[in-house]
C-alpha positions in Angstrom: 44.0 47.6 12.0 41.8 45.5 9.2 38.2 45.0 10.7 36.6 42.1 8.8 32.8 42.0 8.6 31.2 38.2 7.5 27.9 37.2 6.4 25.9 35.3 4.8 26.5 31.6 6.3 23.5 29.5 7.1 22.0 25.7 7.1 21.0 24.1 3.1 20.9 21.2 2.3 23.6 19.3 -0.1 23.7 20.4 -3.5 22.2 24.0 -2.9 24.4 27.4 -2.7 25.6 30.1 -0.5 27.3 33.2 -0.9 29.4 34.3 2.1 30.3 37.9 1.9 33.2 39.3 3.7 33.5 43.6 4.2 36.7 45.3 5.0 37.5 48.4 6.4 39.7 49.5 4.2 40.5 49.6 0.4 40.9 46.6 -1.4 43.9 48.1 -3.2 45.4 48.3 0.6 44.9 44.7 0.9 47.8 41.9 -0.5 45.6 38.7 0.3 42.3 37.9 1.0 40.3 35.1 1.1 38.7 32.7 3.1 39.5 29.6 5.4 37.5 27.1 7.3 37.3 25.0 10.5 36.0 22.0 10.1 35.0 19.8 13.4 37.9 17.8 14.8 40.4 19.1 11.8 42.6 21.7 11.0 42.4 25.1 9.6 42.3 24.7 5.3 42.7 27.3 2.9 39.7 27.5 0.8 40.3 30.2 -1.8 41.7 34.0 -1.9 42.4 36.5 -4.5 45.5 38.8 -4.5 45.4 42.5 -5.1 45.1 42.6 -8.8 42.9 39.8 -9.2 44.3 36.5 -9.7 42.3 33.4 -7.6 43.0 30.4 -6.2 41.3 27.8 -4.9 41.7 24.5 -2.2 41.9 21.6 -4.6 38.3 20.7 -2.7 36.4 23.5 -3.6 38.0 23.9 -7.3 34.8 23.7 -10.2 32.3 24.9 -7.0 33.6 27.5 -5.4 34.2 31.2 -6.9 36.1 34.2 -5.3 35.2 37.5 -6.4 35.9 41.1 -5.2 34.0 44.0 -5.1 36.6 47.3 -5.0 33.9 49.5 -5.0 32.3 48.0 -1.7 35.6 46.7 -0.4 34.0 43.5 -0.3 35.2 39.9 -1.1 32.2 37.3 -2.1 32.5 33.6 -1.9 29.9 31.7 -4.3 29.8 28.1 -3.2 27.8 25.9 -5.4 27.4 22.0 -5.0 27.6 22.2 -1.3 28.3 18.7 0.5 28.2 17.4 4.4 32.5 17.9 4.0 32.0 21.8 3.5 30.3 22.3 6.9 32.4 24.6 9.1 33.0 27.7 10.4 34.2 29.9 7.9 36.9 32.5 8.4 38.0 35.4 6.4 41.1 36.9 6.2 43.1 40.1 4.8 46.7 40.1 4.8 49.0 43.3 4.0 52.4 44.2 5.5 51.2 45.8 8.6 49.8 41.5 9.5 47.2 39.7 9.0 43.5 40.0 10.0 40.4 37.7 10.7 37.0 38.0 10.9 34.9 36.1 13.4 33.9 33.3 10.9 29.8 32.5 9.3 28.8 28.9 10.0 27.6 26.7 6.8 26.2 23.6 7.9 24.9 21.4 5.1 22.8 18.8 6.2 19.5 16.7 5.0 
């Protein structure tokens, strides 16, 4: 069992930043995929980004240029820099870990952007 730990949501306004932070409770190394998805009101759950074990990114073609993914093996943690923020990027946001035991979710941060 993966426990996921989120933070770092919150209410700007559009064009300001965030960074969500999302703690697991294992090793990164243990980790395949992990990332981040959102709920937006009346739609279905996107992808927004995740990084892979060794590194590589990517990204929802929405978020690309505004978003960054990074990881933190050290602290086990998995950061989500999101820049530019618009009224479209409020939602709950959901991380996940994925390895071959299943995959994991934390209980989502809300971003609301709103003037």
């Amino acid at each position: 069992q993966v426990q996921l730990v989120e933070s770092g949501g919150g209410l700007v306004q559009p064009g300001e930043s965030l960074r969500l932070s999302c703690t697991a409770s294992i090793s990164l190394f243990s980790i395949d995929t992990m990332g981040w998805y959102r709920q937006r009101p009346g739609k279905q759950r996107e992808m927004v980004a995740f990084t892979k074990r060794y590194g590589s990114h990517n990204y929802a073609d929405s978020v690309k240029g505004r978003f960054t993914i990074s990881r933190d093996n050290v602290n086990n943690t998995v950061y989500l820099e999101m820049n530019s923020l618009t009224f479209e990027d409020t939602a709950l946001y959901l991380c996940f870990a994925d390895n071959s035991r299943g995959t994991y979710w934390g209980q989502g941060t809300q971003v609301t952007v709103s003037s």
